[in-house]
C-alpha positions in Angstrom: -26.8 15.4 -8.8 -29.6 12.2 -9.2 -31.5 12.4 -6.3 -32.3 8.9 -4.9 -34.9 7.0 -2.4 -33.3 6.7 1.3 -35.2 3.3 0.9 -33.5 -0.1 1.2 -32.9 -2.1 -1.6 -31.7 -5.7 -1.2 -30.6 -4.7 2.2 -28.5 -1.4 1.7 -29.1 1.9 2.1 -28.8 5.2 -0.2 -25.3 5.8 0.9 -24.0 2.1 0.9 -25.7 1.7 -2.8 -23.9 5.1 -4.3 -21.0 3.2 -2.9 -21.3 0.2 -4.3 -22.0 2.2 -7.9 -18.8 4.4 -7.2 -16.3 1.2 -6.6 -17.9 -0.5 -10.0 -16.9 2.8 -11.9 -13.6 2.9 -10.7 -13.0 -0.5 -11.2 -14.0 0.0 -14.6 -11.8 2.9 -14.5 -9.0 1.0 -13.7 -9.8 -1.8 -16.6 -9.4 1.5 -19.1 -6.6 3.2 -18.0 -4.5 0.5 -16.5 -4.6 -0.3 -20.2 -2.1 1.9 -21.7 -3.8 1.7 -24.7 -7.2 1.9 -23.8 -7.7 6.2 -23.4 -9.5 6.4 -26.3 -12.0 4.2 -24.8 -12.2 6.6 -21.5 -15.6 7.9 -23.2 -19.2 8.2 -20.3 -20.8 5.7 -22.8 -17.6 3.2 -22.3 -17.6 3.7 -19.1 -21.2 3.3 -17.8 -21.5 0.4 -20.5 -18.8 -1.0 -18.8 -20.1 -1.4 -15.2 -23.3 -1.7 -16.5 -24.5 1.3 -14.9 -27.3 4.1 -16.6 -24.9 7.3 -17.4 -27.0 9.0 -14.7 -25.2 7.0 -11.9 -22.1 8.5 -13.0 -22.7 12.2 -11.6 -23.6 10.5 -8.2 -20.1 10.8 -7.8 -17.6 12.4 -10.4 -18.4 15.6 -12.0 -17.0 14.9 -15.3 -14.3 12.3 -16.8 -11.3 14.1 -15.7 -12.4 14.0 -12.1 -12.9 10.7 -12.4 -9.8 9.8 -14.1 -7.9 11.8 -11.0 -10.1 9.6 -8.6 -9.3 6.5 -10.1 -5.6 7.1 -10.4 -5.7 8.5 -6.9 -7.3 5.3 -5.2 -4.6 2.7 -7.1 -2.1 4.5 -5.6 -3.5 5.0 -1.8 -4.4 1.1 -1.8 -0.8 0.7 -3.3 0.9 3.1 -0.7 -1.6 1.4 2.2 -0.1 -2.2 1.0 3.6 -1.1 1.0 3.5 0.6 4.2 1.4 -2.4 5.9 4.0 -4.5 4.9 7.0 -2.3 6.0 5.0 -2.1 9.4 7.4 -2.9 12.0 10.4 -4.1 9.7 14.0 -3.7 10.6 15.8 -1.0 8.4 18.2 -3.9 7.4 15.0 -5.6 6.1 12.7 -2.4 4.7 14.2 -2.6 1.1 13.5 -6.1 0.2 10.2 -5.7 1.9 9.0 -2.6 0.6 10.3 -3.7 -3.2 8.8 -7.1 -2.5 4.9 -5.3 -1.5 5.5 -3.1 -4.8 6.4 -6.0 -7.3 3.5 -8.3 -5.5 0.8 -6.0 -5.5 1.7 -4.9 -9.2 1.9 -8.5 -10.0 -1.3 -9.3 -8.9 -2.8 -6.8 -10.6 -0.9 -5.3 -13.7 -3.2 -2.8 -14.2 -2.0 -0.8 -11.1 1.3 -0.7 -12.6 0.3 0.4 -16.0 -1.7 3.1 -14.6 1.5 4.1 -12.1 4.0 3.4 -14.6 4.0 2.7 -18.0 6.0 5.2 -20.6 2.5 5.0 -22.9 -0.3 6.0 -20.9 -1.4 9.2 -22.8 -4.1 10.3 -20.5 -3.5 13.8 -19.7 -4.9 13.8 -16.4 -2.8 10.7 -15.4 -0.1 11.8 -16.3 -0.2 15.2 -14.0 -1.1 12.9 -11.4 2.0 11.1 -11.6 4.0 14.1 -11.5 2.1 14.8 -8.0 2.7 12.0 -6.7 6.3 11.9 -7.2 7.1 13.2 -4.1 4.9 10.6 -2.0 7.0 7.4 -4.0 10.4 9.7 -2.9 9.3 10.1 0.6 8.3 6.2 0.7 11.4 5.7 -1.3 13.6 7.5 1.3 12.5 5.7 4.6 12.9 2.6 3.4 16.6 3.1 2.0 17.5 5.4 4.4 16.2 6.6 8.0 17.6 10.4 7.6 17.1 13.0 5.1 18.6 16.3 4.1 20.0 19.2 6.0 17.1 20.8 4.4 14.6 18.4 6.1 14.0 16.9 1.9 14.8 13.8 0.4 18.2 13.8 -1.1 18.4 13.7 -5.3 19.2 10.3 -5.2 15.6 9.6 -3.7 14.2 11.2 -6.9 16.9 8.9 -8.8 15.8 5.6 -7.1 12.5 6.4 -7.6 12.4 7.1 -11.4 14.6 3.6 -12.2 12.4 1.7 -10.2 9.2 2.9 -12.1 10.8 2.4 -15.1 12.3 -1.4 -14.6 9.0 -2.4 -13.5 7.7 -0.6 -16.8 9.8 -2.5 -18.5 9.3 -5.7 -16.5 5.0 -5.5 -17.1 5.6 -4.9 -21.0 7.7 -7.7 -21.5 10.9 -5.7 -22.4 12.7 -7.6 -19.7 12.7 -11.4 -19.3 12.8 -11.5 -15.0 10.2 -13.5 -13.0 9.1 -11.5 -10.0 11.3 -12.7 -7.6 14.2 -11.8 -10.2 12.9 -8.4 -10.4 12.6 -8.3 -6.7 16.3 -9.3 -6.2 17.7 -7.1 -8.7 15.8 -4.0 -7.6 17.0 -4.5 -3.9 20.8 -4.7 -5.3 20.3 -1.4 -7.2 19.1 0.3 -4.0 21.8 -1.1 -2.0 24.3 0.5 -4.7 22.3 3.6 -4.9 22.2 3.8 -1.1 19.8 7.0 0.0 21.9 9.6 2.3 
């Protein structure tokens, strides 16, 4: 672990400056592997290169490249999850679908790297791709509050959850690599109509 001066430097502290390096990495995280291509460039020298950062910044706060892989995958999806459930904040459950769909499609929109790293079929990182399977179950739960207000005798998410959630990942897939011609409202509109035909509960 670098050990660094408490000093001030252009008016922030130690903390607020191993901060401010942290966010530039995962950016830069984000750059690589919201490129579904781009693995083979998730290499320390890539990385620090990237954000412009000496390779001794790096173990301020990630212990090696798979930690930091998990970290970058793991604060898309909270700022994701945070955005959808602002948005639903408050909605009627006549209105949650179109909402919640709507937040997902517009935050992936402005930023397609969020939904390659979430979704795409060809990310090959291994560590991103155990991450998605963990966070299945917080896109079913989502998934199911939205569509529907009850769940299970069992106190889970009905199958159909799981169902809605795996066709919605992969249309929007499909929608960021251009193997669907939709704009985003399009996509928004028919997503909402699949749910409604694939009601949850």
């Amino acid at each position: 672990m670098t050990t660094t001066s408490n000093r001030p430097y252009n008016g922030l502290d130690t903390d607020a400056r191993i901060a401010q390096r942290r966010q530039r990495l995962l950016d830069t995280g984000l750059d690589i592997l919201g490129n579904p291509l781009g693995d083979d460039e998730l290499t320390l020298r890539t990385i620090c290169g990237r954000a412009q950062l000496a390779q001794r910044y790096f173990y301020e706060s990630f212990a090696d490249k798979d930690v930091f892989a998990a970290a970058v995958y793991d604060w898309a999806l909270t700022d994701l999850i945070d955005h959808i459930q602002r948005a639903l904040s408050g909605a009627s459950a006549s209105d949650g679908p179109r909402i919640g769909i709507g937040a997902l499609v517009g935050r992936v929109a402005a930023d397609p790297r969020v939904g390659q790293l979430l979704f795409s079929p060809h990310q090959v990182n291994s560590v991103v791709v155990a991450k998605r399977f963990e966070s299945t179950s917080t896109f079913v739960n989502l998934f199911s509050a939205v569509t529907s207000p009850t769940v299970g005798g069992d106190g889970k998410p009905p199958l159909a959850a799981h169902f809605v959630v795996g066709g919605v990942a992969q249309s929007i897939a499909a929608w960021l690599n251009g193997e669907v011609s939709v704009t985003t409202d399009e996509l928004v509109d028919e997503l909402v109509t699949m749910l409604a035909r694939q009601r949850v509960g």
